[in-house]
N, C-alpha and C positions, 0 to 999 in steps of 0.2 A: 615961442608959445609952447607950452607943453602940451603932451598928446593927454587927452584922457582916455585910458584906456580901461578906465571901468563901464564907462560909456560905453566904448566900441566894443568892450567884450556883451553886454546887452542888447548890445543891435546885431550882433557878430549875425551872418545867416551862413549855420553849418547844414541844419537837419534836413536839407533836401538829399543828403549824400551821407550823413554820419548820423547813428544815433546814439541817444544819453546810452552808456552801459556803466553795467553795475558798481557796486564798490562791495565786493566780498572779501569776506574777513581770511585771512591764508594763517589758521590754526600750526601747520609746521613753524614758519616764522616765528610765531608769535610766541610759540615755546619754546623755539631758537635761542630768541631774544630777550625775552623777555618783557617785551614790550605788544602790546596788541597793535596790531600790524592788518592794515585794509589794504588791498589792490584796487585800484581803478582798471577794470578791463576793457583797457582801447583797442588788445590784440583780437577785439569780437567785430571792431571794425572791418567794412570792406576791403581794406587796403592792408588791414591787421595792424595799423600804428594810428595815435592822433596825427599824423603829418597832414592827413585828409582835411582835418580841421580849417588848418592856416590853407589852405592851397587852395580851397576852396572857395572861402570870404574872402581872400585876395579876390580870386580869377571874376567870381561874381560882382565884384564889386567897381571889375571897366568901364570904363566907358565904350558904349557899341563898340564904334568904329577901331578901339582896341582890339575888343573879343573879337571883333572879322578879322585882325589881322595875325593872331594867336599869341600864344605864350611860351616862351624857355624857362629852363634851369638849369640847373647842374647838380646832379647827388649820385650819388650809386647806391641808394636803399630806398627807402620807405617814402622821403620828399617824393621820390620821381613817379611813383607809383599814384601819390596822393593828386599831384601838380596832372597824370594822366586820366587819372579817372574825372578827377574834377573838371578839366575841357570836355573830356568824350562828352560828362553831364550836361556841360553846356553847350554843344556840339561846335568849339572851339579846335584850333590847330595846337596840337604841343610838341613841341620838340624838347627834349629830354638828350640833355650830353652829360656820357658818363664816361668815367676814364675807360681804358680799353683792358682794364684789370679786374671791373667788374665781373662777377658771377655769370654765367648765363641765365642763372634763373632767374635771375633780379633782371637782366634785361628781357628776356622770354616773359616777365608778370607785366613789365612797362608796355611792350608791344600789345600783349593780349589785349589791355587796356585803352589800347589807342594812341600810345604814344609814338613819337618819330623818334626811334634813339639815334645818338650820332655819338660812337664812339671816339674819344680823344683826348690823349695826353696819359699820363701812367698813373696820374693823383688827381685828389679832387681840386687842387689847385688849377691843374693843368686845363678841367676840360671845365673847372671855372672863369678861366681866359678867355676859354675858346667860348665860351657860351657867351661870354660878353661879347664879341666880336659877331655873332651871329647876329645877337641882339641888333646893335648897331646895326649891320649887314642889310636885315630881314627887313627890320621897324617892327620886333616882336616887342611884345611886355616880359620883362624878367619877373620873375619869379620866385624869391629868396626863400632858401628856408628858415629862416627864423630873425631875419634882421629886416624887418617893414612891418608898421603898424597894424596894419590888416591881417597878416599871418599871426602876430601875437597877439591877435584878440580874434581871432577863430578857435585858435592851441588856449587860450582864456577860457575857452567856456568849460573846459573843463574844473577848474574850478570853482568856476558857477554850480556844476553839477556837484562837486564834492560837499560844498557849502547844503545847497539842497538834500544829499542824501544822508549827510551825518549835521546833526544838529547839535553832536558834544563839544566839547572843545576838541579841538586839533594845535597837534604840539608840533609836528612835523609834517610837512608833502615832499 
């Protein structure tokens, strides 16, 4: 059965954590290009990416006894950030494994947020392994960044909002 996911992007529940932002017009571009050319500005988010979006209407959308037992992923950017702040909000557990190549700052923003980093492996491959393994290990909920229905109909509503805030035709997103 197919997922609908214009549904779930209507029902998606982001805004207790993200809000709409703008769609302004970026005038350099546009005379770049030639083409008139809008931004969507996610980097106004708290996390400074849509990843918040999907990590969010996932995490919210467990069942209890899920959310008491927390949540993993695996990312070295902007997911693990998103996947952190959205447990703190729900005052869930996150453990966030990134390779051990990661930045500091990117682990220093996860931590601030409340996340449990566990550094491992040298790629995102590696501490995608290992996150599975904990998964299993723990009895967490994974956490994907963009391959589960519920993440792509959180990272959805952005389009929702585009369709809302420009009403002309759109030829390109």
């Amino acid at each position: 059965m197919p997922t609908d996911y214009l549904e779930r992007i209507l029902n998606a529940q982001v805004y207790d954590v993200a809000s709409e932002t703008p769609l302004d017009p970026s005038p350099g571009l546009t005379e770049r290009l030639g083409n008139r050319l809008l931004l969507k500005r996610e980097d106004l988010q708290p996390v400074f990416s849509f990843k918040l979006r999907g990590a969010y209407n996932k995490i919210v959308r467990l069942a209890p006894e899920k959310l008491a037992r927390g949540v993993i992923c695996a990312s070295a950017g902007n997911h693990a950030q998103g996947v952190a702040l959205a447990a703190a909000t729900l005052g869930c557990r996150a453990v966030i494994v990134m390779p051990t190549t990661t930045p500091q700052i990117k682990v220093q923003a996860v931590r601030a947020r409340g996340g449990e980093v566990v550094l491992a492996g040298e790629s995102y491959d590696e501490a995608y392994r290992h996150a599975v393994d904990l998964e299993r290990a723990e009895k967490l909920s994974f956490v994907h960044p963009f391959d589960d229905p519920e993440v792509i109909a959180g990272q959805g509503t952005i389009g929702m909002e585009i369709l809302r805030q420009h009403a002309k035709p759109i030829h390109a997103v």
